[in-house]
C-alpha positions as CSV (number, residue, x, y, z in Angstrom):
1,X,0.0,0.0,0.0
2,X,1.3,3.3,-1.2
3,X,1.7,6.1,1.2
4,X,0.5,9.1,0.6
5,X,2.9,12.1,-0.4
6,X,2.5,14.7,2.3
7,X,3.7,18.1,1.5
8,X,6.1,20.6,3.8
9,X,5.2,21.8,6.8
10,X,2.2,24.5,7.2
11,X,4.7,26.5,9.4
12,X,7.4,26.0,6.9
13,X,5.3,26.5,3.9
14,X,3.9,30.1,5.7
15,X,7.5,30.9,6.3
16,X,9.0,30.6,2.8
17,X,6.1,32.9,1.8
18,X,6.5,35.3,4.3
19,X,10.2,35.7,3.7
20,X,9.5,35.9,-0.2
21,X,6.9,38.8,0.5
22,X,9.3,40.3,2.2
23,X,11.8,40.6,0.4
24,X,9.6,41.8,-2.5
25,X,8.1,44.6,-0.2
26,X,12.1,45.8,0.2
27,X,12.4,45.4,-3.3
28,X,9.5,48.1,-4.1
29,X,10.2,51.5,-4.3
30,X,7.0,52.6,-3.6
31,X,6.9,50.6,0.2
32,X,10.1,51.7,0.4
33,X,8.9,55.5,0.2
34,X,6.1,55.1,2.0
35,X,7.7,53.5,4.8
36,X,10.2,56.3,5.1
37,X,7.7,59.2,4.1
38,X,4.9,58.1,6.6
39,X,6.6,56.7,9.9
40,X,10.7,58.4,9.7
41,X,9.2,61.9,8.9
42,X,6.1,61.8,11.0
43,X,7.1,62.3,13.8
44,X,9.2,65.7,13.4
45,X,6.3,66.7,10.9
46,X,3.4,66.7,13.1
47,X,5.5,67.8,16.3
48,X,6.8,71.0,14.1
49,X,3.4,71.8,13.1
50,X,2.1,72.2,16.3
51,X,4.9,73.8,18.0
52,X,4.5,76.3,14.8
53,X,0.8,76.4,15.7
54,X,1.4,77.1,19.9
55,X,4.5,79.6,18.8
56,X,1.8,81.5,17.1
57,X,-0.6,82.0,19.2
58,X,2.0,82.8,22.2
59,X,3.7,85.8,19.9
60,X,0.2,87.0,19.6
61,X,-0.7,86.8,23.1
62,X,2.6,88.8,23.5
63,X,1.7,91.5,21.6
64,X,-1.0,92.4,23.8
65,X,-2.6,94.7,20.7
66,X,-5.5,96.4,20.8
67,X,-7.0,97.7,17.4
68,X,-9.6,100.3,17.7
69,X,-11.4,102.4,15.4
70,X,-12.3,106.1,17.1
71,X,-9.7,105.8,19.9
72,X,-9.0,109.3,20.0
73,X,-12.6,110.0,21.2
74,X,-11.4,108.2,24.2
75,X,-8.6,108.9,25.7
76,X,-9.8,107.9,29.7
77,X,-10.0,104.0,27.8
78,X,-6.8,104.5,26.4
79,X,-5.0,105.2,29.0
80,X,-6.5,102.3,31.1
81,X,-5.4,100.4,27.5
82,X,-1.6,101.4,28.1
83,X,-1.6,100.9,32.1
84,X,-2.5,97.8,31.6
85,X,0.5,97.1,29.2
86,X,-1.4,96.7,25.7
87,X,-0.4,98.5,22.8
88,X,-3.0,100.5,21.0
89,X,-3.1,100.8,16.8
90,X,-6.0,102.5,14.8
91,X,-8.1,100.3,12.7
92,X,-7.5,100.3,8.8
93,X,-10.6,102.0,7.0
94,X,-11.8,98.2,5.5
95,X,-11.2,96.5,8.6
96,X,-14.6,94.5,8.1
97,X,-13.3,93.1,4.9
98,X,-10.0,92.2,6.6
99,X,-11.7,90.4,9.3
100,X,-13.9,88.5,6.5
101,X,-10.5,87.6,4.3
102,X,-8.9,86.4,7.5
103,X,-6.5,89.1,6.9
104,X,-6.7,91.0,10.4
105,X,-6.1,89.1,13.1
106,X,-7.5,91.0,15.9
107,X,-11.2,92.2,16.7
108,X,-11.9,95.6,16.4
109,X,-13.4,98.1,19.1
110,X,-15.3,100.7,17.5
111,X,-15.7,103.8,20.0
112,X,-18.3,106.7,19.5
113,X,-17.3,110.6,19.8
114,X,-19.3,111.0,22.6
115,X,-18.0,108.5,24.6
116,X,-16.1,110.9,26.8
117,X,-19.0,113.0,27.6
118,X,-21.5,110.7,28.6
119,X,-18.6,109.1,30.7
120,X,-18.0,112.2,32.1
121,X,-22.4,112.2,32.4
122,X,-22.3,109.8,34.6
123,X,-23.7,107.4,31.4
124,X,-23.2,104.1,29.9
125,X,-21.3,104.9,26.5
126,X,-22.0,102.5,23.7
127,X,-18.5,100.7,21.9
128,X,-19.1,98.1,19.6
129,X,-17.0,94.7,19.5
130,X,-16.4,93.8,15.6
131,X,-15.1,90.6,15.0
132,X,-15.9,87.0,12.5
133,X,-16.7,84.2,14.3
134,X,-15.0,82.0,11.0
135,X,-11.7,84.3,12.0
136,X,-10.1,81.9,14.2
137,X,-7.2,84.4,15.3
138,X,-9.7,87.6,15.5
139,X,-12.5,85.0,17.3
140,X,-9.2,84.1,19.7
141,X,-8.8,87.8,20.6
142,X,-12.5,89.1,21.1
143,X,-12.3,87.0,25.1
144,X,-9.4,88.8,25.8
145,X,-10.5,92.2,24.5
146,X,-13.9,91.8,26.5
147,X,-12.7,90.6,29.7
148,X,-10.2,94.0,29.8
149,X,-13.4,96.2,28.8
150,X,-15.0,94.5,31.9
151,X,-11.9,95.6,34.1
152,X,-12.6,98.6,32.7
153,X,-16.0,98.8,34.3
154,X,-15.0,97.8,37.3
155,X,-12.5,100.4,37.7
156,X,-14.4,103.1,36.6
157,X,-17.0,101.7,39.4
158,X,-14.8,101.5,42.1
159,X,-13.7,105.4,41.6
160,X,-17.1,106.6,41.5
161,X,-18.2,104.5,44.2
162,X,-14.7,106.1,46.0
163,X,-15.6,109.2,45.4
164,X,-19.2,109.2,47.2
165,X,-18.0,107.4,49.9
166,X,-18.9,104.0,49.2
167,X,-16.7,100.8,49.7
168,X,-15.7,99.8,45.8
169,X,-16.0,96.0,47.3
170,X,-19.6,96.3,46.7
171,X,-18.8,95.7,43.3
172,X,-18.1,92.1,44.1
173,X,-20.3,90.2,46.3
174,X,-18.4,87.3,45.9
175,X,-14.9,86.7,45.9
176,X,-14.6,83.9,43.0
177,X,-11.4,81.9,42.9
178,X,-10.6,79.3,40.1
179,X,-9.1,76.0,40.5
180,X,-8.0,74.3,37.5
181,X,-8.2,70.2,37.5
182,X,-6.5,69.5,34.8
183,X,-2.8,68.0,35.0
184,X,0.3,69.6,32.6
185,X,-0.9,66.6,30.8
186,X,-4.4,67.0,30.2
187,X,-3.4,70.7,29.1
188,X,-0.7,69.6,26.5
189,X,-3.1,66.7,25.4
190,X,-5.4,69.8,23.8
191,X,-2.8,70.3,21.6
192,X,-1.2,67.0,21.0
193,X,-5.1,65.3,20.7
194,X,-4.3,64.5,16.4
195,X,-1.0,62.6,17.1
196,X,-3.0,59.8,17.6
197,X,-5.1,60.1,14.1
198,X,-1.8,60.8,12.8
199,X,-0.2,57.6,13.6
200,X,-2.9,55.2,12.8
201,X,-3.5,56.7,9.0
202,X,0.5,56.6,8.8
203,X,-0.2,52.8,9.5
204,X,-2.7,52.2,7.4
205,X,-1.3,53.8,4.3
206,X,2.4,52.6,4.6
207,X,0.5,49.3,4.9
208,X,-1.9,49.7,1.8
209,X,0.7,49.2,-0.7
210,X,2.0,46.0,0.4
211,X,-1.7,44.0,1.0
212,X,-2.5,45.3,-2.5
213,X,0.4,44.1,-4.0
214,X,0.6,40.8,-2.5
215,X,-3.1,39.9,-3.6
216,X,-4.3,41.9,-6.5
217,X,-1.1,42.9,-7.4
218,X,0.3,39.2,-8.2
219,X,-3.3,38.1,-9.9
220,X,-2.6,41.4,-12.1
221,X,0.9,39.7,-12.6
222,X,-0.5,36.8,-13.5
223,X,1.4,35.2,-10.6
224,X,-1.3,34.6,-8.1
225,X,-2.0,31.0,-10.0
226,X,1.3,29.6,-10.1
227,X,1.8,30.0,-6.5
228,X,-1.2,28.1,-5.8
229,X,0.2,24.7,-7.6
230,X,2.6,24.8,-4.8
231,X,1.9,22.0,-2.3
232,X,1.5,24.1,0.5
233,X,-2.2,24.6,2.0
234,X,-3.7,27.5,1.1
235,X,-3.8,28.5,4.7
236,X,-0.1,28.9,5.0
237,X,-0.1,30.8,2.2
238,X,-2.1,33.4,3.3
239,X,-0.4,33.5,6.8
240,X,2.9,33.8,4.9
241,X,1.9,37.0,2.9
242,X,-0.1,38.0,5.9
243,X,3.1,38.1,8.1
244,X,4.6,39.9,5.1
245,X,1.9,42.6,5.5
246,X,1.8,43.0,8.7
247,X,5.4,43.1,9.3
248,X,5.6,46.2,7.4
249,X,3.1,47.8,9.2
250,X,4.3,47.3,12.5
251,X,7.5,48.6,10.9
252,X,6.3,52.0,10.6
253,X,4.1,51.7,13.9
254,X,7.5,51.1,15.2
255,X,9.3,54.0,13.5
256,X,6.2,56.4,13.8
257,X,6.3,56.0,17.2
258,X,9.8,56.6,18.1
259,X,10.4,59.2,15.3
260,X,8.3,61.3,18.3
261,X,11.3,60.6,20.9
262,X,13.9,62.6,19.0
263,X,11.4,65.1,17.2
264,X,10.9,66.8,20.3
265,X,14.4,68.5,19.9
266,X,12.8,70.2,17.1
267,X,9.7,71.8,19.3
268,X,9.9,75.8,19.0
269,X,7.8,76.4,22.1
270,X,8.7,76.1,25.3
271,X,5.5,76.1,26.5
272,X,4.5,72.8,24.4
273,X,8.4,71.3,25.2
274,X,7.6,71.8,29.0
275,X,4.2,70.3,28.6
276,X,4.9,67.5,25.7
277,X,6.7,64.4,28.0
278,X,6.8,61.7,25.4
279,X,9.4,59.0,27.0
280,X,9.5,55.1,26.5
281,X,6.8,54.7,28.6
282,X,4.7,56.9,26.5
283,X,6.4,54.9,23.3
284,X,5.4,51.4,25.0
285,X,1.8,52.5,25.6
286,X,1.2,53.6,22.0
287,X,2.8,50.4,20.8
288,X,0.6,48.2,22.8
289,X,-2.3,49.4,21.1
290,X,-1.0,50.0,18.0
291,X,0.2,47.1,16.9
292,X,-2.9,44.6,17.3
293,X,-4.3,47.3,14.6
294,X,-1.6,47.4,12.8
295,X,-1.9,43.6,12.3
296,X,-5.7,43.6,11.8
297,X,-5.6,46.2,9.2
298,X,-3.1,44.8,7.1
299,X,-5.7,41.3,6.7
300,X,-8.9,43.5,6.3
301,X,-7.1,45.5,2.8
302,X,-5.6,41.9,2.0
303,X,-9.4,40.3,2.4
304,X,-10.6,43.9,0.1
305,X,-8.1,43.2,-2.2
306,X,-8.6,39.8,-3.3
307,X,-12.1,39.7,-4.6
308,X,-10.2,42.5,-6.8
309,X,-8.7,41.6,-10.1
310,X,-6.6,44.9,-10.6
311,X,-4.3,46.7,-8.5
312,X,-6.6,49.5,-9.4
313,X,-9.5,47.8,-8.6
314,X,-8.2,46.9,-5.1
315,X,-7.2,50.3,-4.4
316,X,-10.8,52.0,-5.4
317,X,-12.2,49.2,-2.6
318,X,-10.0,50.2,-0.4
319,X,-10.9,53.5,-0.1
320,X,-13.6,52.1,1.7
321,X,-11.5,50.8,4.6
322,X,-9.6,53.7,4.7
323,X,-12.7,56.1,4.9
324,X,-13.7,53.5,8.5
325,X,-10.6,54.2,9.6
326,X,-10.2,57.9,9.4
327,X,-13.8,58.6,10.6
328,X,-14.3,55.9,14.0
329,X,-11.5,58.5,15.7
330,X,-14.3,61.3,14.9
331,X,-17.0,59.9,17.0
332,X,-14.5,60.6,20.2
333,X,-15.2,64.1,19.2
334,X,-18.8,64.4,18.2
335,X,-19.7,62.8,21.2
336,X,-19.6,65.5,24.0
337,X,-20.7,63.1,26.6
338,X,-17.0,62.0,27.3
339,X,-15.5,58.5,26.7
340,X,-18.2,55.8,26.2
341,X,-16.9,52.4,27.8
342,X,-18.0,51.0,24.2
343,X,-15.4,53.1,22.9
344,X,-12.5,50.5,23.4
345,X,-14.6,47.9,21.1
346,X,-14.4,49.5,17.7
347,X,-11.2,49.5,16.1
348,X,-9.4,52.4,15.2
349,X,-11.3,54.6,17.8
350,X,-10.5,52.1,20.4
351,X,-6.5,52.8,19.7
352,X,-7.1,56.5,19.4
353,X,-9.1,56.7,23.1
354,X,-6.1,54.6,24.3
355,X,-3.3,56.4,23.5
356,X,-4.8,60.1,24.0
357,X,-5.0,58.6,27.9
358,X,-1.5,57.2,27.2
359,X,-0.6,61.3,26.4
360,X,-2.7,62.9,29.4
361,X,-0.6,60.2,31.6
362,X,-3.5,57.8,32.6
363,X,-2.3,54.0,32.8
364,X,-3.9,51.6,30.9
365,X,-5.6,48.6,32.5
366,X,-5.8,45.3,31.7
367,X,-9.1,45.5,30.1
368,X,-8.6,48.8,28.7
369,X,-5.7,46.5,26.2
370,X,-7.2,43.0,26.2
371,X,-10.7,44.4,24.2
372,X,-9.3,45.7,21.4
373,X,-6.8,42.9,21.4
374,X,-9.6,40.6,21.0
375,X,-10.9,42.3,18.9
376,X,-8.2,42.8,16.9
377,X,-7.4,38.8,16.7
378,X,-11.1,38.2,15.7
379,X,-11.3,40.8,12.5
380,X,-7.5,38.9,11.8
381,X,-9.2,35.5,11.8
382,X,-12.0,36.1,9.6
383,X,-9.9,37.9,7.6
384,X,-7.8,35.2,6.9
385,X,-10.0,32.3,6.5
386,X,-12.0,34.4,4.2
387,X,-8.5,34.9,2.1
388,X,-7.7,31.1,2.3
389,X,-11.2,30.0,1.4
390,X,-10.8,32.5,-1.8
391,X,-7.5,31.2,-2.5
392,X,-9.2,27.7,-2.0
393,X,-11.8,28.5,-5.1
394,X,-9.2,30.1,-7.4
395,X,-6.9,26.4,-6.8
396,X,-9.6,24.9,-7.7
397,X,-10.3,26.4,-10.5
């Protein structure tokens, strides 16, 4: 009695593949730029952006300007103005346009010509606050210009309250102090809140190249077939180019992560270096949850891809995945209710929750890491027996 011919090893059949894939990702330019492009550079990218963003908005709270139209009909307001250190510049004559265009930063106050003699009446002089709410920089500056007009007020309450004899504290019934919850964390997390996002569409992308090409890319090739006469089972095919997948993905997980460690030489505000601590630990954290995706999301483009006869064709699905993946993270911030303990079951929003708490310094439990884990490891599953059972038809055939 004949025995029957068994072929290699699943685990050595899956390895042979993986390596190949491997070393046909490292072989493509475009992996190779996308690996470099979207993990190497993020890092100092992102991290210059926002320390652009912070440097800013600190000059312009610097400044301490105050742009007023009719200032000379006031000169008791602009000499509280310059006491109180602010700088004062006339408006230009199409300020309104300006603060349309986004081309004036600052809100303008528009003062009457009587303001000094119903002041002086013992009256309520009108000034008018200008200002677009689509400005962001003019919208930043109209709090700050209203809360000195209400120290103006005050003052000007407390001397005539003075002057008749009256105690000026009758002004303020209650003495309000503020206390401010929030660690340096929480404050630099308002700030560093897209890093996140960042990350998990550089992982997604650098990894889109390399599940297309190993599915739709070799049936394009005409190289898909050939591979299936091998004697290996179909399942260690798919883990082999799966592994191949996945391994570059973690790659730039890997290198988007720790690109952060030395890009924050490159942060121009000391405000955001004081408050930005991003250390191992932080690196570990974002890794933990990072990877699992990283893993998942490389099978879900390779399951897209290979009902796909085209690279093309794979890539125009995919757009799909990639439009899941870029709007979960949004629900985090539509929903003003706070976190949601459903939050850590849907991928992609589940890593970006995590590692926002990873950047306001919260430690991550057990749980908080094991759902999307399991998560994670299911989509990967089904994934991949959907791949093999596809791979399983096309042998056939």
């Amino acid at each position: 009695m004949k025995r029957r011919r068994r072929g290699p090893a699943p685990l050595a059949g899956a390895s042979a593949v993986f390596f190949k894939e491997i070393v046909d990702a490292l072989r493509d330019r475009r992996t190779l730029a996308t690996v470099l492009l979207s993990s190497v550079l993020m890092g100092p990218l992102v991290l210059v952006l926002l320390s652009g963003l912070v440097a800013s908005l600190e000059s312009r709270a610097e400044q301490r300007l105050v742009v007023a139209q009719g200032i000379d009909h006031a000169p008791t307001l602009r000499n509280f103005f310059e006491r109180q250190t602010f700088r004062v510049e006339p408006a230009p004559p199409d300020y309104e346009a300006r603060l349309r265009d986004a081309r004036l930063g600052e809100p303008v106050l528009v003062i009457g010509e009587d303001f000094e003699r119903r002041l002086a009446a013992g009256e309520a002089p009108e000034v008018l606050l200008v200002s677009d709410s689509s400005n962001r920089q003019a919208e930043t500056g109209t709090g700050r210009l209203v809360r000195l007009l209400d120290a103006f007020n005050r003052e000007r309450g407390a001397l005539v309250l003075a002057v008749r004899g009256v105690p000026g504290a009758l002004l303020q019934p209650l003495d309000v102090e503020e206390r401010d919850l929030a660690s340096s964390r929480s404050r630099a997390a308002q700030f560093t809140g897209l890093l996140p996002f960042f990350v998990i569409m550089a992982v997604l992308y650098g990894a889109l190249n390399a599940a297309l090409d190993t599915t739709a890319g070799e049936r394009e090739r005409g190289s898909l077939e050939p591979l299936l006469t091998n004697p290996a089972a179909p399942l260690a095919l798919v883990i082999g180019k799966w592994g191949a997948v996945a391994a570059v993905s973690m790659l730039i997980a890997l290198l988007s992560v720790l690109s952060f460690l030395p890009a924050q030489w490159l942060i121009r505000s000391e405000t955001l270096r004081s408050l930005f601590l991003f250390g191992p630990r932080e690196a570990l954290g974002f890794l933990v949850v990072l990877l699992p995706l990283a893993a998942s999301l490389s099978a879900v483009m390779m399951a897209v891809a290979i009902r796909c006869r085209s690279f093309k064709e794979a890539q125009a699905n995919n757009t799909v995945v990639i439009l899941a993946v870029s709007l979960l993270p949004l629900l985090a911030l539509f929903n003003q209710g706070g976190e949601k303990p459903w939050f850590v079951w849907l991928p992609a929003l589940a890593q970006h929750t995590l590692m926002n708490r990873v950047l306001r310094g919260q430690t991550l439990s057990i749980m908080d890491v094991a759902a999307p884990l399991a998560v994670s490891a299911l989509l990967t599953g089904l994934c991949l027996g959907f791949i093999a059972r596809r791979l399983r038809v096309a042998a056939v055939r």
